[in-house]
BATI-492367 format. One record per atom (N, C-alpha, C, CB): x, y, z; residue in three letters; residue number from 1; atom name. Coordinates in steps of 0.05 Angstrom, whole numbers, plus 5000, padded with zeros to 4 digits. Glycine has a CB too. Example, Ala and Ser with C-alpha at 12.3 -4.5 7.8 and 13.67 -1.06 7.14 Angstrom:
! residues 2
    X    Y    Z   r   k  a
 5264 4886 5156 ala   1  N
 5246 4910 5156 ala   1 CA
 5264 4934 5156 ala   1  C
 5226 4911 5181 ala   1 CB
 5257 4955 5142 ser   2  N
 5273 4979 5143 ser   2 CA
 5258 5001 5157 ser   2  C
 5282 4988 5114 ser   2 CB
This chain:
! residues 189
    X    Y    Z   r   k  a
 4714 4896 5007 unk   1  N
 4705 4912 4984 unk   1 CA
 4728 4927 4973 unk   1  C
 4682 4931 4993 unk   1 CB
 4732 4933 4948 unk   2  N
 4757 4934 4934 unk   2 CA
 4752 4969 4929 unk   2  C
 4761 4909 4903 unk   2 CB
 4759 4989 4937 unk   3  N
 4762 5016 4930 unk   3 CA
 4762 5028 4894 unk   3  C
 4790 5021 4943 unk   3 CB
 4743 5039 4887 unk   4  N
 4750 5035 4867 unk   4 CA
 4741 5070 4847 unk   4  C
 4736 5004 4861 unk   4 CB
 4742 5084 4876 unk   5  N
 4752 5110 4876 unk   5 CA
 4779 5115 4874 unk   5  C
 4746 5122 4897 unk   5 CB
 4792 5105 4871 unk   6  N
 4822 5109 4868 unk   6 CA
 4823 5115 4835 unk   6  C
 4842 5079 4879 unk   6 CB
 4841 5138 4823 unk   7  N
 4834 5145 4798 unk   7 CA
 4867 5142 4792 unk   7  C
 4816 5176 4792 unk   7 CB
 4869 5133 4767 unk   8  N
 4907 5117 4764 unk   8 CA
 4904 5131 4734 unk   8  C
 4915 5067 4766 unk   8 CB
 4927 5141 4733 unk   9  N
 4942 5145 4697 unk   9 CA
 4937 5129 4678 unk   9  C
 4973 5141 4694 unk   9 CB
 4924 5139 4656 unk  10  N
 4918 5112 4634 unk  10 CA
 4945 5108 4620 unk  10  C
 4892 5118 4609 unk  10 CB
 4945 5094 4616 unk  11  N
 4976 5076 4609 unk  11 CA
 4988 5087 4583 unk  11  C
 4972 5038 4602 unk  11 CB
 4975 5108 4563 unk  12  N
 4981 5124 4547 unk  12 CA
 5003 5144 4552 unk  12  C
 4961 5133 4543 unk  12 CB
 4983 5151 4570 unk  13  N
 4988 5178 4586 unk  13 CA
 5023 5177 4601 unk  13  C
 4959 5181 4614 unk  13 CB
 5019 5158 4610 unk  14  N
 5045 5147 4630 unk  14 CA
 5069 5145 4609 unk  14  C
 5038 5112 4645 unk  14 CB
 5059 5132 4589 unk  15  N
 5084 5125 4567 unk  15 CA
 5091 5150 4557 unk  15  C
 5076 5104 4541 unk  15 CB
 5083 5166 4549 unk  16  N
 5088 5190 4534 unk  16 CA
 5100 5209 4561 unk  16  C
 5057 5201 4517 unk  16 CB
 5091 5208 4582 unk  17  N
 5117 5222 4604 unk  17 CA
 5139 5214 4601 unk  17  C
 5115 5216 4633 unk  17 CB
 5133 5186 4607 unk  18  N
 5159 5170 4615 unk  18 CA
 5182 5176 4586 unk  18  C
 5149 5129 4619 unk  18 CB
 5166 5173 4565 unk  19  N
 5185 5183 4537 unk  19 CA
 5195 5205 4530 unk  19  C
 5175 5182 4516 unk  19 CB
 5174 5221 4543 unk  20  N
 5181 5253 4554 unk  20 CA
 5219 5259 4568 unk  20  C
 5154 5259 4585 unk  20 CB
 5209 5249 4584 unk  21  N
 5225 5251 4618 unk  21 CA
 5256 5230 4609 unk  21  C
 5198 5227 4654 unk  21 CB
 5253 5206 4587 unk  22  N
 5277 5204 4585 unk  22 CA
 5299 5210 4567 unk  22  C
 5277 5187 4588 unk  22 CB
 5265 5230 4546 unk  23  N
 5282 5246 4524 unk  23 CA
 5299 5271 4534 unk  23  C
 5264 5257 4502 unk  23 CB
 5300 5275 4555 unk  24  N
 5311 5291 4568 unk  24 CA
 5293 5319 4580 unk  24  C
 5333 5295 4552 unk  24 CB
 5263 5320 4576 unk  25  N
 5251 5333 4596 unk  25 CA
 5244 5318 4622 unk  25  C
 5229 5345 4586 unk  25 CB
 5267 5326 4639 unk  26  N
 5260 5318 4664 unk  26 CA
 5244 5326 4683 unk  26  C
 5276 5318 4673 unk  26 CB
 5231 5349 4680 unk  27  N
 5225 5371 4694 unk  27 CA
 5181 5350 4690 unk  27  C
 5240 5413 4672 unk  27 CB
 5177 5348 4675 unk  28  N
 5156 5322 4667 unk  28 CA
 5149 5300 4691 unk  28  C
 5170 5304 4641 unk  28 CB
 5178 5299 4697 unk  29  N
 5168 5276 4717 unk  29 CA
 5158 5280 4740 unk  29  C
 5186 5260 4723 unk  29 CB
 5157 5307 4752 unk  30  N
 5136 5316 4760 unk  30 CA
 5105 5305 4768 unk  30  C
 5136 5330 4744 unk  30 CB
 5106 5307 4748 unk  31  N
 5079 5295 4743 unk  31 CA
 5071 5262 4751 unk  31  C
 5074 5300 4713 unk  31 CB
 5093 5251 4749 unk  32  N
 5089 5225 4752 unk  32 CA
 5090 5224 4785 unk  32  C
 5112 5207 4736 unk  32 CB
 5103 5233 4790 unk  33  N
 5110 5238 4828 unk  33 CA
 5081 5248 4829 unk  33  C
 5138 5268 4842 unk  33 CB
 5075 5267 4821 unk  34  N
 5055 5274 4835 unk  34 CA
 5025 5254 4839 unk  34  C
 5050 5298 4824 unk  34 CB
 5024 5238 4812 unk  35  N
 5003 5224 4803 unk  35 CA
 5000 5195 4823 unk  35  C
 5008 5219 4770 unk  35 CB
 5033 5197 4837 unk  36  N
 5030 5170 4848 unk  36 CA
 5040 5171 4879 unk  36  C
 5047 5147 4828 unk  36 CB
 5054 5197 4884 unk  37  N
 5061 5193 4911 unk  37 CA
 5046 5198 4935 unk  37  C
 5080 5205 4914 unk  37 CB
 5026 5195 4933 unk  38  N
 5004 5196 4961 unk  38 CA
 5004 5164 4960 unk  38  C
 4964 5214 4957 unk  38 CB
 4994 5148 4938 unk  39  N
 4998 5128 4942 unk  39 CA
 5016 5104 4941 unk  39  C
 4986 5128 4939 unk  39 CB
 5031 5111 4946 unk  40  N
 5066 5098 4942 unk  40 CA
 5070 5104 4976 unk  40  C
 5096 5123 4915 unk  40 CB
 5070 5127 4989 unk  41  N
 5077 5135 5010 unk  41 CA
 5050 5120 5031 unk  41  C
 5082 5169 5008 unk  41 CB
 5034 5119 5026 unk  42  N
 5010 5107 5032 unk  42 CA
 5010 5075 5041 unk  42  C
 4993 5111 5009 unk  42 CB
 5027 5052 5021 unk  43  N
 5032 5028 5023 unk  43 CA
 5057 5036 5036 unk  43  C
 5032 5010 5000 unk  43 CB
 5084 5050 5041 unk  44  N
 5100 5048 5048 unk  44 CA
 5094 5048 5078 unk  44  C
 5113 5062 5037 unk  44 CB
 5076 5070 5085 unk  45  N
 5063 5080 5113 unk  45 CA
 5054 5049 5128 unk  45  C
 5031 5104 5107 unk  45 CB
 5035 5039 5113 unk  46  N
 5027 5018 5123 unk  46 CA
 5044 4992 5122 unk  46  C
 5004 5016 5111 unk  46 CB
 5065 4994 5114 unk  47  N
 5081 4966 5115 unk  47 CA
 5099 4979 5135 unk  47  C
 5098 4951 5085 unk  47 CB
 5112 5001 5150 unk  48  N
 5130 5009 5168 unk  48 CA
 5122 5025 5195 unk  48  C
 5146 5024 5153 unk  48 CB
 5091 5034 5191 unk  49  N
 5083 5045 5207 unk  49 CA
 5096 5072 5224 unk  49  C
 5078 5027 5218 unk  49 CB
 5117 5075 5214 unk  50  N
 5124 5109 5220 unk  50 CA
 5127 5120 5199 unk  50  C
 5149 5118 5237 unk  50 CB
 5112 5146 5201 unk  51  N
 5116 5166 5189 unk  51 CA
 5139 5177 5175 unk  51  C
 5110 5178 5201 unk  51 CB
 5157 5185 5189 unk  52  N
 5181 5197 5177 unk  52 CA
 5202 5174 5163 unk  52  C
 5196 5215 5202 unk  52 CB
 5196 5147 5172 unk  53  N
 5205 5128 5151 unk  53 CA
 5194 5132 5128 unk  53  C
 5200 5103 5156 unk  53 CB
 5174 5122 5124 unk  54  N
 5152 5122 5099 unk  54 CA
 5158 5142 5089 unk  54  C
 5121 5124 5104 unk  54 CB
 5165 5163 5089 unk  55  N
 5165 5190 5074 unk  55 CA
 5192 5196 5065 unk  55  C
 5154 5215 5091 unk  55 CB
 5214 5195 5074 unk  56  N
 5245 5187 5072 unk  56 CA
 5243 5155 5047 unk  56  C
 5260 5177 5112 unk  56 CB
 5223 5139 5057 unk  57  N
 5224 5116 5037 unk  57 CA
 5207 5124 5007 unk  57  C
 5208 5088 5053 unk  57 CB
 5188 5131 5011 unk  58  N
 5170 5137 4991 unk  58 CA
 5197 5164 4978 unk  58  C
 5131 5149 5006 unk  58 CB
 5209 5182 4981 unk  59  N
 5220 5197 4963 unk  59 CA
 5254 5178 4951 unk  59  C
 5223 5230 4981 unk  59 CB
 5266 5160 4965 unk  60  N
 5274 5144 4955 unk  60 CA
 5265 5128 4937 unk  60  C
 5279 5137 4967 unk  60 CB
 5238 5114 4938 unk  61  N
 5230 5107 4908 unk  61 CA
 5222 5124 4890 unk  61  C
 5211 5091 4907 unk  61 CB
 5219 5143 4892 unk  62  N
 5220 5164 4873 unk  62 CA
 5246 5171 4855 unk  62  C
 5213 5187 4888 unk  62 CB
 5267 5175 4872 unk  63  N
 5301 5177 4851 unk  63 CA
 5302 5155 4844 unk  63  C
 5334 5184 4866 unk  63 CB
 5292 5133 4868 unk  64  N
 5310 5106 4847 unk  64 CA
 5289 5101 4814 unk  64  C
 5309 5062 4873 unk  64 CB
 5263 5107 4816 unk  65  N
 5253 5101 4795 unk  65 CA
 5260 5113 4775 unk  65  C
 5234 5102 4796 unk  65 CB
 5257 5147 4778 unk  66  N
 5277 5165 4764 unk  66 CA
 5305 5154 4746 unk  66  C
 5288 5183 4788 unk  66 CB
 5322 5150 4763 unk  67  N
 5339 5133 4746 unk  67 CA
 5339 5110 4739 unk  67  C
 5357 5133 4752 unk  67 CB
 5321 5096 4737 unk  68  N
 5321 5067 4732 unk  68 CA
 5305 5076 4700 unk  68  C
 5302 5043 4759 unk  68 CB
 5290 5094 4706 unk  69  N
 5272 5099 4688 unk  69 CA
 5273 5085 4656 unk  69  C
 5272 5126 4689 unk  69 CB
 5289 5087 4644 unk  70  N
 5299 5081 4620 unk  70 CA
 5297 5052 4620 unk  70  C
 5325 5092 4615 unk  70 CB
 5297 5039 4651 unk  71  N
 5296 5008 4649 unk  71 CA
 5264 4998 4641 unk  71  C
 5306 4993 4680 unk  71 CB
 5251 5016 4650 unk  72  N
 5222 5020 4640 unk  72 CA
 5218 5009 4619 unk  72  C
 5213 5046 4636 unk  72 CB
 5204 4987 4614 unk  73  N
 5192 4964 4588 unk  73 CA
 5168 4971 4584 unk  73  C
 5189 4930 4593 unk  73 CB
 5150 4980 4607 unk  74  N
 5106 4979 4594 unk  74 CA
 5100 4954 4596 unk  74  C
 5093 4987 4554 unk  74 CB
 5113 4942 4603 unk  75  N
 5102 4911 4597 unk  75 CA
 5079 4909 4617 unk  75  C
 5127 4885 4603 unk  75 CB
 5085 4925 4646 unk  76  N
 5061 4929 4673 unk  76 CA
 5051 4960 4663 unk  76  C
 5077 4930 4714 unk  76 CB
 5036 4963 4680 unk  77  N
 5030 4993 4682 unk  77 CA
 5060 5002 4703 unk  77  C
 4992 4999 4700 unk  77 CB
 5066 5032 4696 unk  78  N
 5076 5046 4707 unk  78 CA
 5076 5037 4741 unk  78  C
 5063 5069 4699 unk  78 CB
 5056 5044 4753 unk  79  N
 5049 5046 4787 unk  79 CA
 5056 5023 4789 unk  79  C
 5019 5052 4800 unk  79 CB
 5043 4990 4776 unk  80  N
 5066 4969 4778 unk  80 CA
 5086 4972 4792 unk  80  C
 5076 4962 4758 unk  80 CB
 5102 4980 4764 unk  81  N
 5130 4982 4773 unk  81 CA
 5141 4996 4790 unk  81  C
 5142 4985 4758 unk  81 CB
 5126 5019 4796 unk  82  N
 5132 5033 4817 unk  82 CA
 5123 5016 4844 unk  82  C
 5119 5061 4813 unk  82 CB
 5104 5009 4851 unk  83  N
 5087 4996 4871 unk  83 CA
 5116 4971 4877 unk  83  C
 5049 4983 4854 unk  83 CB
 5124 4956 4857 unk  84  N
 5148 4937 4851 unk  84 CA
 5176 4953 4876 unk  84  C
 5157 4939 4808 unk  84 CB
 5184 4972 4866 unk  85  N
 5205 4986 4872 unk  85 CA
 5201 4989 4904 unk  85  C
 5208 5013 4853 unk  85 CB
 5177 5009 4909 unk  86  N
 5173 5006 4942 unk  86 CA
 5166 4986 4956 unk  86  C
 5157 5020 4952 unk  86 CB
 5152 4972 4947 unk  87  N
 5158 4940 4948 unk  87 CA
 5185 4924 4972 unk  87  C
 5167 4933 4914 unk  87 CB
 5204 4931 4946 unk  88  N
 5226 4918 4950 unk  88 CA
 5248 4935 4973 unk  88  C
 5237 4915 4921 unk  88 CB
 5241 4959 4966 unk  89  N
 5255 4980 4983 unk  89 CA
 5252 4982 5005 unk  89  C
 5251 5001 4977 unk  89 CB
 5226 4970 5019 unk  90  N
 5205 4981 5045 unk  90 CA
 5217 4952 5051 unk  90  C
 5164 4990 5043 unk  90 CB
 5219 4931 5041 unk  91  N
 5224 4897 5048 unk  91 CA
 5250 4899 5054 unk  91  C
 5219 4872 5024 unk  91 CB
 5272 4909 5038 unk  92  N
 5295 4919 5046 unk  92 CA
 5306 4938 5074 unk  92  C
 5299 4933 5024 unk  92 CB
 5292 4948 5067 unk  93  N
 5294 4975 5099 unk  93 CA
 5283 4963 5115 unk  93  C
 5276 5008 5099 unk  93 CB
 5263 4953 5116 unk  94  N
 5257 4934 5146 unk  94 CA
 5271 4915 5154 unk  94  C
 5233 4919 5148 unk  94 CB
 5286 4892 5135 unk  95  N
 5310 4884 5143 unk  95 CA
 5330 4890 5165 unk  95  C
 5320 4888 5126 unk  95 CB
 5338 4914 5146 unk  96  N
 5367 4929 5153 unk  96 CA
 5362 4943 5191 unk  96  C
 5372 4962 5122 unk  96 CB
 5336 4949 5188 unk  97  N
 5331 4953 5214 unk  97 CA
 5324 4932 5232 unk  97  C
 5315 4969 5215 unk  97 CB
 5313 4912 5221 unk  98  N
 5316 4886 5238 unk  98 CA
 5293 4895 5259 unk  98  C
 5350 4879 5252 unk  98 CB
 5272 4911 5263 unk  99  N
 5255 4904 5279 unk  99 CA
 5229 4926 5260 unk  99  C
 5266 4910 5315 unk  99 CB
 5205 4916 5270 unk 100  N
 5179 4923 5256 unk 100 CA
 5162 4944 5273 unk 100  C
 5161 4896 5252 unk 100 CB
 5162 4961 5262 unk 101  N
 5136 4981 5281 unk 101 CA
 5115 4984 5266 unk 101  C
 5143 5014 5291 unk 101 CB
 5099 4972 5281 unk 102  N
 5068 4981 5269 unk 102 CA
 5056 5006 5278 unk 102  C
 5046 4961 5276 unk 102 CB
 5038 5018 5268 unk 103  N
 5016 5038 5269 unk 103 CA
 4990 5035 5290 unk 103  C
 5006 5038 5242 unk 103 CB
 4985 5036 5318 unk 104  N
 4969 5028 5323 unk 104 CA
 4957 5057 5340 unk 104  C
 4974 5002 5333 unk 104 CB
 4924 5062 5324 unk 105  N
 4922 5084 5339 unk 105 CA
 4901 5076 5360 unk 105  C
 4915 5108 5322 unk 105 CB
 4906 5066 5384 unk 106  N
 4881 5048 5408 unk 106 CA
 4869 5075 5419 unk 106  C
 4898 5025 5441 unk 106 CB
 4888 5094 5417 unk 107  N
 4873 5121 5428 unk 107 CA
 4842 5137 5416 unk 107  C
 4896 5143 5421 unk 107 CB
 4835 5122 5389 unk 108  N
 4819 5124 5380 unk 108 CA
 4801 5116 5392 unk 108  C
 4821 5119 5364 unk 108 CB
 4796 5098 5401 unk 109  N
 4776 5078 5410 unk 109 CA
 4763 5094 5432 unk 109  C
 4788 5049 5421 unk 109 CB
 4738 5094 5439 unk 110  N
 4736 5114 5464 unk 110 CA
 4713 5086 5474 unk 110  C
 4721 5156 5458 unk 110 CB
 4709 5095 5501 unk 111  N
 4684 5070 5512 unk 111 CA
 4659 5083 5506 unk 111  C
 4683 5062 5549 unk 111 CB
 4650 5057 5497 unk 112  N
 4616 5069 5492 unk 112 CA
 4602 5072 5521 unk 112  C
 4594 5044 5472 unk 112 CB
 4592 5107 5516 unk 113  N
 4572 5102 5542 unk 113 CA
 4553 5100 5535 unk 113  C
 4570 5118 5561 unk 113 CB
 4526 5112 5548 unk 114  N
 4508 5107 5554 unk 114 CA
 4492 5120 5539 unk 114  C
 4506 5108 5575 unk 114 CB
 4499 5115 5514 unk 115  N
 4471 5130 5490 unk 115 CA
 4448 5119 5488 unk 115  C
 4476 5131 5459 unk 115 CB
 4434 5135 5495 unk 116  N
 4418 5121 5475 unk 116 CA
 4403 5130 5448 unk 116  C
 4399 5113 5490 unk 116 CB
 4407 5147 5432 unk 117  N
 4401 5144 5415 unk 117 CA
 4418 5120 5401 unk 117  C
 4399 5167 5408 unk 117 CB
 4407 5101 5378 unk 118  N
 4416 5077 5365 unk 118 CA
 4434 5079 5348 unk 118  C
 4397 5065 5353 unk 118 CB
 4431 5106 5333 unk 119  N
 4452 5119 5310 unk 119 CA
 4482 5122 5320 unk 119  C
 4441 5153 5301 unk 119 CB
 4477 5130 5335 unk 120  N
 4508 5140 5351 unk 120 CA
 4519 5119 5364 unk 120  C
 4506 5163 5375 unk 120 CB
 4509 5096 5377 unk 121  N
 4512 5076 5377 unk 121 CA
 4520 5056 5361 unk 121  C
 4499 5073 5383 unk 121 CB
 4511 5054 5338 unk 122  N
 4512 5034 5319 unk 122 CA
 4535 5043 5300 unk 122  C
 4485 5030 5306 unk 122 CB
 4538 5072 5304 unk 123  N
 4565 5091 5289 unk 123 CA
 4593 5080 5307 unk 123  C
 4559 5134 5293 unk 123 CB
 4589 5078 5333 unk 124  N
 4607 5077 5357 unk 124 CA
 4615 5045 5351 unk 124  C
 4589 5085 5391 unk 124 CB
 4597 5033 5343 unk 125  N
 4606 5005 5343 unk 125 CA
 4618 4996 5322 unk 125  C
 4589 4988 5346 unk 125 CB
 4602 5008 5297 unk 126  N
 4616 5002 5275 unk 126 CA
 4649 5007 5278 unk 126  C
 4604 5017 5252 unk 126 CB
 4651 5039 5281 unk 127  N
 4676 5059 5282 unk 127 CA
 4705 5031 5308 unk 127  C
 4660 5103 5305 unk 127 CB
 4694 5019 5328 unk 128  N
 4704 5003 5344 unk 128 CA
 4712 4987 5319 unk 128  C
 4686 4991 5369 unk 128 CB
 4698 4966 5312 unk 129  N
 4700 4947 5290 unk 129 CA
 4721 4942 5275 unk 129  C
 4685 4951 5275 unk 129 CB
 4726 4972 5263 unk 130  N
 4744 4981 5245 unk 130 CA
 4767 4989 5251 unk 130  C
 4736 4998 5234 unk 130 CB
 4769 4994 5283 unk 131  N
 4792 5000 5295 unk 131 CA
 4803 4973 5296 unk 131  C
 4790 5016 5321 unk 131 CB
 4785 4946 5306 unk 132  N
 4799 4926 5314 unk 132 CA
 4809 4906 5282 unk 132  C
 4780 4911 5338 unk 132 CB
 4793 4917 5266 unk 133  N
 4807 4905 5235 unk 133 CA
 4831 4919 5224 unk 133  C
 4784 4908 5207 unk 133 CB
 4835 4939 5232 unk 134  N
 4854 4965 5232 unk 134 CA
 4883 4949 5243 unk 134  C
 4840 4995 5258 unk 134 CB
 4880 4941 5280 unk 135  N
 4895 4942 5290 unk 135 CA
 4905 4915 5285 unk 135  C
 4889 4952 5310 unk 135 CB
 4885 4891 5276 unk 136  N
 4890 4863 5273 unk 136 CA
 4913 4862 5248 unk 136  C
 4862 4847 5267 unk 136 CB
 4909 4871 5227 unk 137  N
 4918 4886 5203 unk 137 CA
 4948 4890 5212 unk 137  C
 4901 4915 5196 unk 137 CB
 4949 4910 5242 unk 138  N
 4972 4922 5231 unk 138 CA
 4998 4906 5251 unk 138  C
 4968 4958 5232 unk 138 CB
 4985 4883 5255 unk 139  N
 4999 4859 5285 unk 139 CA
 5012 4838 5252 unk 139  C
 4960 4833 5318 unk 139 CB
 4999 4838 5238 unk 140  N
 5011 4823 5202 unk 140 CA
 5041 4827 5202 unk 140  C
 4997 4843 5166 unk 140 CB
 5054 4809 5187 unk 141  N
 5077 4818 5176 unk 141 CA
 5076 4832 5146 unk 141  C
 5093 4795 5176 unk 141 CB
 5097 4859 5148 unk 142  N
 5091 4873 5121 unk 142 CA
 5089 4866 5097 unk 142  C
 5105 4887 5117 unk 142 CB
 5100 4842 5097 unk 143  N
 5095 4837 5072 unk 143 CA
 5054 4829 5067 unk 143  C
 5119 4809 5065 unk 143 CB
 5054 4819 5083 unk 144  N
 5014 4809 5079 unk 144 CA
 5004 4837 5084 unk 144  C
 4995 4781 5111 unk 144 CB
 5018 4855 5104 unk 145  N
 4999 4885 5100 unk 145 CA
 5004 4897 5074 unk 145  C
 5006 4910 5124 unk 145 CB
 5024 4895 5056 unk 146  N
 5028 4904 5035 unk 146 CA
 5001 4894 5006 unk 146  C
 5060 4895 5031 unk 146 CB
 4999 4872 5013 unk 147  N
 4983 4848 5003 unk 147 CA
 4957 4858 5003 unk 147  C
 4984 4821 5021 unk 147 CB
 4950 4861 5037 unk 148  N
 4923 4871 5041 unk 148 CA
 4915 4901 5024 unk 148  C
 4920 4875 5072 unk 148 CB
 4933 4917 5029 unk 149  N
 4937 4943 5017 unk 149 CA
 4932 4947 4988 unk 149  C
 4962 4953 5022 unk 149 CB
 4949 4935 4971 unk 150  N
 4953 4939 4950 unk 150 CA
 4932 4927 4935 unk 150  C
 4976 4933 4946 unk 150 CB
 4919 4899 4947 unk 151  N
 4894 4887 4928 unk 151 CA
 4873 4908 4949 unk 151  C
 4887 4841 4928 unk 151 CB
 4863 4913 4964 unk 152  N
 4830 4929 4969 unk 152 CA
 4834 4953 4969 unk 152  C
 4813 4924 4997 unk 152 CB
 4855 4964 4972 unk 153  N
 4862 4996 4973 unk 153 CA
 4868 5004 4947 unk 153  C
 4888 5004 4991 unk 153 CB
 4895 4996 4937 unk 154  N
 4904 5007 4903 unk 154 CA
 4891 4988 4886 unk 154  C
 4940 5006 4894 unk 154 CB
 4866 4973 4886 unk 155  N
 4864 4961 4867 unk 155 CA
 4879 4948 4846 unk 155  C
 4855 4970 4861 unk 155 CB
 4892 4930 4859 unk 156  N
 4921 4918 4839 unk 156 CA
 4907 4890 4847 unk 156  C
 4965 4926 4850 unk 156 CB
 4906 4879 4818 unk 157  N
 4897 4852 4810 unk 157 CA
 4923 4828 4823 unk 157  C
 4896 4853 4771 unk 157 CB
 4910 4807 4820 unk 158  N
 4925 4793 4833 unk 158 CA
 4950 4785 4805 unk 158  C
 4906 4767 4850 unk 158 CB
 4945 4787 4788 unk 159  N
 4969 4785 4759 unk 159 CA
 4987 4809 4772 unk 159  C
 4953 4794 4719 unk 159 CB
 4984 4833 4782 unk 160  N
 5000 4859 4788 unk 160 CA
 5012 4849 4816 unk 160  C
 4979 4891 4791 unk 160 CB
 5000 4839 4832 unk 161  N
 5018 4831 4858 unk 161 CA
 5030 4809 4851 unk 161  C
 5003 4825 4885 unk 161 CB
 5029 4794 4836 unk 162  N
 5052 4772 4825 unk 162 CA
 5072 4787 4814 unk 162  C
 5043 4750 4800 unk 162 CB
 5076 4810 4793 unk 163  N
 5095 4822 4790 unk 163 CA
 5109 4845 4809 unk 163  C
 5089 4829 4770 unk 163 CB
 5093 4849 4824 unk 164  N
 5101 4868 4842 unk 164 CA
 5129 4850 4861 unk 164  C
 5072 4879 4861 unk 164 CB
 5115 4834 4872 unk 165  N
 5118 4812 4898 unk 165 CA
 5139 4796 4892 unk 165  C
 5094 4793 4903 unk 165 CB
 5146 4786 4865 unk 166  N
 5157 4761 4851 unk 166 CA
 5146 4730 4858 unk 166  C
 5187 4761 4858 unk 166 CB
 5122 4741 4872 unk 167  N
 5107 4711 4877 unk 167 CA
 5093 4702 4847 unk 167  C
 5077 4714 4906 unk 167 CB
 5097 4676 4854 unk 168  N
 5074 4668 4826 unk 168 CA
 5051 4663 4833 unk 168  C
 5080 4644 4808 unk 168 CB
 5028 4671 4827 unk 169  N
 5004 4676 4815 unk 169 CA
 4990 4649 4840 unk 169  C
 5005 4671 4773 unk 169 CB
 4990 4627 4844 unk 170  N
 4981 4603 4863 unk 170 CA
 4997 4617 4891 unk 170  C
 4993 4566 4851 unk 170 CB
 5023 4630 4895 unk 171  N
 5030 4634 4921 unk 171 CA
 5018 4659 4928 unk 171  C
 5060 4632 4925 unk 171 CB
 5008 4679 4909 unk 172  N
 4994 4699 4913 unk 172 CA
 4966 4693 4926 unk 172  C
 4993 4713 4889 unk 172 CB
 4950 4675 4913 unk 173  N
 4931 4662 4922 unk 173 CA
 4931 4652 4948 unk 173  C
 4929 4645 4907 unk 173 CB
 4949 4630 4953 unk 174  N
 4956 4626 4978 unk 174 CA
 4959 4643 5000 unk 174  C
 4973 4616 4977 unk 174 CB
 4970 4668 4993 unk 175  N
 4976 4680 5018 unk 175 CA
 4954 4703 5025 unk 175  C
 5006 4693 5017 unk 175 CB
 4941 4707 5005 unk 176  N
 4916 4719 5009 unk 176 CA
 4896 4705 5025 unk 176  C
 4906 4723 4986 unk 176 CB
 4897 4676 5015 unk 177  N
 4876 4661 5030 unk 177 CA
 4880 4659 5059 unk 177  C
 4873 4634 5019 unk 177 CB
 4910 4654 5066 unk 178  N
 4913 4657 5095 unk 178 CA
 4915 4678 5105 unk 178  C
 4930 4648 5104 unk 178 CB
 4924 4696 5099 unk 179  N
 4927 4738 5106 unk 179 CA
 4894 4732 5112 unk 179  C
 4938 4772 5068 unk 179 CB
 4871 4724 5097 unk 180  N
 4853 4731 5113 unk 180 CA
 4841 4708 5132 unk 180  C
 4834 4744 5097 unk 180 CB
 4848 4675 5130 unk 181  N
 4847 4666 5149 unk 181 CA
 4856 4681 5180 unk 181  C
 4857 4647 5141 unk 181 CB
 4885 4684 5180 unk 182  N
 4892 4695 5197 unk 182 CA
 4875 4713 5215 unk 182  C
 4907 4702 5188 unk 182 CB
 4866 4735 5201 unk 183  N
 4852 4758 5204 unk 183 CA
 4825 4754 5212 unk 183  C
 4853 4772 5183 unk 183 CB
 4815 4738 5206 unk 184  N
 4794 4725 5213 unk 184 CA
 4797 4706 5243 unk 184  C
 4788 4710 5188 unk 184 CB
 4813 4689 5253 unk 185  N
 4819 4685 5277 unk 185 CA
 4819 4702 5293 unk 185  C
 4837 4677 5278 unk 185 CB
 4837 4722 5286 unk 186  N
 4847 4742 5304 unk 186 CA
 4813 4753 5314 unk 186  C
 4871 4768 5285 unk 186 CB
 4809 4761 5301 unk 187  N
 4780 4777 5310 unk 187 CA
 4764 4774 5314 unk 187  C
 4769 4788 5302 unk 187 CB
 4756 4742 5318 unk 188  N
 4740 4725 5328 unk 188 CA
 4749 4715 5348 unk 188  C
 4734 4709 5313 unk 188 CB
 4771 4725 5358 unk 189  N
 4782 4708 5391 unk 189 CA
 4787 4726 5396 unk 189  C
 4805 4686 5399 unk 189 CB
């Protein structure tokens, strides 16, 4: 199910910052940070799984967009291109470090005892469920958790993860279809 509480900058709005911010009120862009960095830091979180990476990364795509800014076309929405930048940055930095840490919180999980009321039960199981789609999720390589993230979490169409990704539009497809084959194995064995 695709989130669709998530509330994004209308593309007006964005342009007239961004025209703002490169007419030389910088102090504007502000606003753009603010409008987008929970969730910039949010996909970063989930493709690196530590914290103080993600947050060191997420304010790096922030300067680099900053100055790139002027490279800014509209041709995507804004967060696109931003979404694009950490993207590439978070794919980069995991590189350079050459090994992957995921996020896994198992401490959550507690054993079901002996309820019986059904509610608390059926809350306990669900809440399990979600840990193990959670944890299956986060065993992926970043790039498919980025995938997963960005289409059910940020609501980004699959035309926006082709530009984000540099996949074309059938390999986007493809890797969706297996990101949830995959995922689907996993949690059935």
């Amino acid at each position: 199910m695709r989130n669709a509480s998530i509330m994004y900058m209308d593309k007006t709005t964005e342009l007239n910052l961004i025209a703002s911010v490169c007419d030389g009120d910088t102090g504007r862009y502000r606003e753009l940070v603010d409008a987008y960095s929970g969730r910039i830091f949010a996909l970063v979180y989930k493709m690196t799984g530590v914290r103080e990476d993600a947050e060191e990364l997420a304010q790096d795509v922030f300067v680099k967009a900053f100055f790139s800014l002027k490279s800014f076309r509209g041709e995507s929405s804004f967060s696109t291109w931003l979404f694009r930048i950490a993207y590439n940055m978070t794919i980069s930095s995991l590189r350079k470090k050459k090994k992957i840490v995921f996020s896994h919180d198992i401490d959550k999980v507690g054993a079901i005892v002996d309820d019986t009321d059904d509610e608390i039960l059926k809350k306990r199981v669900q809440e399990a469920e979600e840990e193990r789609l959670e944890t299956a999720i986060s065993e992926l390589p970043p790039q498919d958790i980025f995938l997963l993230t960005a289409f059910y979490k940020e609501d980004k169409s699959l035309a926006e993860l082709t530009q984000i990704t540099g996949l074309s539009m059938s390999n986007v497809k493809i890797k969706m279809f297996r990101i949830k084959q995959k995922l689907s194995t996993m949690l059935t064995a």
